[in-house]
N, C-alpha and C positions, 0 to 999 in steps of 0.2 A: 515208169512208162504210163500215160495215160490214153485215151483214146482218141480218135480224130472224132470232126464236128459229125461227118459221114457216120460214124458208127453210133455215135450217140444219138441221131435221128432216126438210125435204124431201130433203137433200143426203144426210143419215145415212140416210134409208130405202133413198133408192137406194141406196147403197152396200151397204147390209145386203142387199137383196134380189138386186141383184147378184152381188157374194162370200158367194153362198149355200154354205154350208158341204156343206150334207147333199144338194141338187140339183147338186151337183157330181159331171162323172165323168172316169174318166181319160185324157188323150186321148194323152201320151205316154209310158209306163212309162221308170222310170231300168233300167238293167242289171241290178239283181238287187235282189230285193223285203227291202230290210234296213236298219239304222240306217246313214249315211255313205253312201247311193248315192241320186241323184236326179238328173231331168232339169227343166228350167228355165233362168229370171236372165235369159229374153230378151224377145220381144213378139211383137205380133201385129199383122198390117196386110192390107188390101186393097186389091188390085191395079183398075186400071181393066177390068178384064175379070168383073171379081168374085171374081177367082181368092181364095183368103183363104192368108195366108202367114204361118207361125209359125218361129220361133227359138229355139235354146236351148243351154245343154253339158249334157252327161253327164259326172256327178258319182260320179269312184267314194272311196271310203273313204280317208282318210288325215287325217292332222293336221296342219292348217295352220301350227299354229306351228314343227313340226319339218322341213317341207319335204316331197319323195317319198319319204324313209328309210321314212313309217308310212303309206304307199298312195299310189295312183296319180292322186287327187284328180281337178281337173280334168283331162279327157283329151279329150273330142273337142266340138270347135262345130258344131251340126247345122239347117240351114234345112228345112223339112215344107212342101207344100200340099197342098191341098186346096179342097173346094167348099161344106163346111158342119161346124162343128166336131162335129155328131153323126156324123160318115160317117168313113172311115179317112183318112190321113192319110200322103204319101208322101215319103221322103226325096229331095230333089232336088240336094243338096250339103253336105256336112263336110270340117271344117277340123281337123287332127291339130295336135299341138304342134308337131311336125317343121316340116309345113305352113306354121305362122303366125312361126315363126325368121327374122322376116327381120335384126335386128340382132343379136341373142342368143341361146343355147338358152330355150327357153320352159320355165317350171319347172310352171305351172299356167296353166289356161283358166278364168273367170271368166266374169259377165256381159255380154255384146251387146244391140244396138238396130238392126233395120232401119228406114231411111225413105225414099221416093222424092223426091228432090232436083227442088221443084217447077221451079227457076233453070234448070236441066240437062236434068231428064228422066231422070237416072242412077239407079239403087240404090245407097245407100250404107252399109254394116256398119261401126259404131262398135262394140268388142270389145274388150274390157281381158283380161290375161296378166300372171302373172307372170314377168317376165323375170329370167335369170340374171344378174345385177347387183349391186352392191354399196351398201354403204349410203355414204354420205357418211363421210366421215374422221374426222370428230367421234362419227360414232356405231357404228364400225364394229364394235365391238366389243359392241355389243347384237343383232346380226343373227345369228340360228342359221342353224345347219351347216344347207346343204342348202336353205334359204329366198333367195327375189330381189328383185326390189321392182317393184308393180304399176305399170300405167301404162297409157293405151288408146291401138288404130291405128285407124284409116280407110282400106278396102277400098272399090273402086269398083269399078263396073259397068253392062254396060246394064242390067241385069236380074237378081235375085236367083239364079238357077243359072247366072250366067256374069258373077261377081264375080269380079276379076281381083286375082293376090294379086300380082302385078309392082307393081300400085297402093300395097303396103301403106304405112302410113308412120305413127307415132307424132305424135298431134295435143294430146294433154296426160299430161301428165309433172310431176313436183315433185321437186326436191333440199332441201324446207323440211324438219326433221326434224317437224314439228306437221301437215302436209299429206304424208308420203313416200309413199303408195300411192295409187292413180287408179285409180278400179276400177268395173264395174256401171253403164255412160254411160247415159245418156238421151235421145233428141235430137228435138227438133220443129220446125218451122220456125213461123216468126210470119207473119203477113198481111202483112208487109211486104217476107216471101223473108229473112229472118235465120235463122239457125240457132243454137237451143239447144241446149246443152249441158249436162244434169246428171249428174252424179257422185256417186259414193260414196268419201270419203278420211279415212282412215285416218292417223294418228299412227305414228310408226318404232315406239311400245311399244303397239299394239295398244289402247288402252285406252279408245277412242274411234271413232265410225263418226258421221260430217257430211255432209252433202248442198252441194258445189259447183259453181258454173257458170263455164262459157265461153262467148263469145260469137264467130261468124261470122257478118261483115259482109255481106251482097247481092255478090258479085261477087267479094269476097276471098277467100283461097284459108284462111289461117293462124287459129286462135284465138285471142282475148284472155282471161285471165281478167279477171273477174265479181266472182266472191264465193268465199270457203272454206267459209260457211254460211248457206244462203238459207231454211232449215229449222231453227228452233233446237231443240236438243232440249229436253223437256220436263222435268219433276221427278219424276214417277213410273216407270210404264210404259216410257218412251222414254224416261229421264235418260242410257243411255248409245248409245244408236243415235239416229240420224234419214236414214233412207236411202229420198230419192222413188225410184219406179217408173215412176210413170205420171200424166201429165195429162190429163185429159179434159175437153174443152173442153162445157159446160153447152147443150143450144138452147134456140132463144128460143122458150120455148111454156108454158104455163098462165101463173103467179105468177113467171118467169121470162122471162116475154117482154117487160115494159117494162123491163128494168134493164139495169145496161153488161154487155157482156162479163163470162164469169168461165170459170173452172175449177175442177176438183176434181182433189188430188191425194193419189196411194195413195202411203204410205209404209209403211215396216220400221222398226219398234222394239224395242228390247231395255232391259232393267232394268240386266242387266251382261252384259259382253262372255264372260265362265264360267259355270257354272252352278252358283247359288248353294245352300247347304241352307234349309229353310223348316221352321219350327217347326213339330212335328205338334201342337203344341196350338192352333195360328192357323190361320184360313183361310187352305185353298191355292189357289194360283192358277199358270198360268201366266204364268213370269217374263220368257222372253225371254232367251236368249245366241245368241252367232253361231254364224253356221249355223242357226239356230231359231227365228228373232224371229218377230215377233207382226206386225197389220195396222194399218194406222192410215191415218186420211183426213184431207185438209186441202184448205184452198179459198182461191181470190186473184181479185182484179180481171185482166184481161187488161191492160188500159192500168199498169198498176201492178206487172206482173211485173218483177222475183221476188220483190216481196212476199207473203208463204205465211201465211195464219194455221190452225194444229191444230183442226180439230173434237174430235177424240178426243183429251182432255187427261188426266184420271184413269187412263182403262183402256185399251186397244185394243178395236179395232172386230172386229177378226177374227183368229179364235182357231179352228184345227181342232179338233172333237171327238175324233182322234185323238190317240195318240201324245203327241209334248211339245208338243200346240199349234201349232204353227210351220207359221203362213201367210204368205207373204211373195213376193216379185215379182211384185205384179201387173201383168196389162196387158189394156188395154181400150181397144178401139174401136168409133163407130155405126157397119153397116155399111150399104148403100148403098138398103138396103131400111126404115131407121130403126131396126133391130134391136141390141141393145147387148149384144154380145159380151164376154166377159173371160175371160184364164188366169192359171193364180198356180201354185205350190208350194204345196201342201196335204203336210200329214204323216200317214204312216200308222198300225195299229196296228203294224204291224211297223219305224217307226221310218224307213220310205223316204219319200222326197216325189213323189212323180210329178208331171206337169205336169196338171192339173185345167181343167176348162174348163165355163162355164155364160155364159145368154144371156136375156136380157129381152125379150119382145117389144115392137115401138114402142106397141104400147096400154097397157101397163103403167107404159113407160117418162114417158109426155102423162099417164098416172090418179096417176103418183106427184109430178110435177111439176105439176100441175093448180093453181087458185088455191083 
């Protein structure tokens, strides 16, 4: 069963209205207002109390292909609450690379996911690293000086400011050279108390960015994989990335309240993983490379996950008016009042991303969904 063209323009409104580009403002600045420094790659959640709780690293400048030789990259993982995303926003816990060393030195901090483990009752930090590590034997010799290989841990807790790092522990991992970095998790739980798992992985030669899943049973401790790609990438815009962010699960109200289950999912795409030159005699656009990619939306049955079909097939959906473009981690939830919150990495004029933040009120939300 797929959708009509009606609902899918329902889905693209929201989103457009949503990841309003220019109603956007900044709710966490990176360290210093410049190209290579930005904070984000995390989400945002609400607590039973309404508290509202966001995540993210700070991102300072360096070259990922060459390791810390060309800047200090990933440096620090940072949890923020707060009571409304227009109001300030206060640090309640960070995580250093030192810090997150529980099996290796940490070379880089990467993307995280908080979520409260409905089974438990726990907080749980899903946080990808690269660790100081080596490549596989067969490839060992394509891995640059100074470079580790990603992978994500699981941090428990009662409660997001007293996440206990004694807990840490590495829950997906790859030695395939086609899958070797694990990076940017995802993680929600289904109606049934299962836990998903989505990923961003990586090729040992950079040359590719796929969206993979893991699955945790009800009651089980351990992951299984899933999939290596539940998101195919596309042929234009996203021919070389396809990296979800974020599910949002759809409610049942206007032209959406008789049908099953469904979700809308924010992805990251890119054209190529560098940044390509573009003919000054052809239309420009923004391309899309890593670190900078572009926004895109895709939508699925719930009963049917993780089958994903792209809305945004030709182009992407969201594009900063700044800078190179480059919108990307989004994350969005209703919160408890029907209001539809969201944060992403928006790009500056001066080439920083900051952590951005905008919110739909529930009447907007029921007039855009409406039949």
């Amino acid at each position: 069963m797929n959708l009509n063209n009606s609902h899918l323009d329902q889905l693209r409104e929201l989103g457009l209205r949503l990841i309003d580009q220019n109603s956007a403002h900044i709710l966490v600045a990176p360290q210093k207002n410049q190209s290579g420094y930005w904070f984000g790659g995390g989400n945002i959640i609400q607590e039973e109390d309404e508290r509202i709780v966001i995540c993210g690293r700070y991102r300072n400048a360096g070259d990922s292909t060459t390791g810390t030789g060309a800047g200090e990259r990933g440096l620090e993982f940072s949890i923020f609450s707060g009571t409304s995303i227009f109001d300030d926003f206060n640090k309640i816990l960070s995580f250093s690379k030192t810090d997150l060393a529980h099996s290796s030195d940490i070379v880089s901090i990467e993307g995280g996911c908080l979520i409260k483990d409905k089974n438990t009752g726990n907080t749980e930090l899903y946080l990808s690293t690269e660790k100081k590590s080596a490549y596989p034997k067969p490839l060992i010799n394509f891995q640059k000086p100074g470079t580790g290989v990603w992978s994500v841990d699981l941090v428990r807790g009662v409660s997001p400011e007293k996440l206990d790092l004694k807990s840490i522990s590495t829950i997906a991992s790859s030695t395939d050279g086609n899958t070797l970095h694990i990076k940017d998790p995802v993680a929600f739980q289904s109606d049934n108390g299962d836990t998903q798992l989505l990923y961003c992985n990586h090729p040992f030669s950079w040359s590719s960015s796929n969206t993979g899943l893991s699955q945790r049973i009800k009651e089980e401790n351990s992951f299984k994989l899933i999939s290596n790609s539940v998101l195919k990438r596309g042929n234009s815009w996203d021919v070389a990335c396809s990296r979800i962010t974020e599910r949002l699960k759809i409610p049942k109200t206007g032209s959406f309240k008789s049908l099953p289950d469904l979700s809308i999912y924010f992805y990251d795409g890119a054209e190529c993983l560098r940044p390509l030159d573009q003919n000054p005699q052809a239309a420009k656009r923004p391309r899309g490379y890593s670190c900078e990619e572009l926004g895109g939306l895709a939508w699925g049955w719930d009963e049917e996950f993780p089958n994903i079909s792209p809305i945004s097939t030709e182009f992407p959906l969201f594009i900063s008016p700044h800078g190179t473009g480059c919108s990307r981690y989004v994350s969005a939830i209703f919160l408890k009042n029907g209001n539809l919150v969201s944060t992403w990495q928006q790009s500056q004029k001066d080439g920083s991303q900051p952590l951005v933040a905008n919110q739909l009120e529930r009447s907007e939300v029921e007039r855009i969904l409406s039949a």
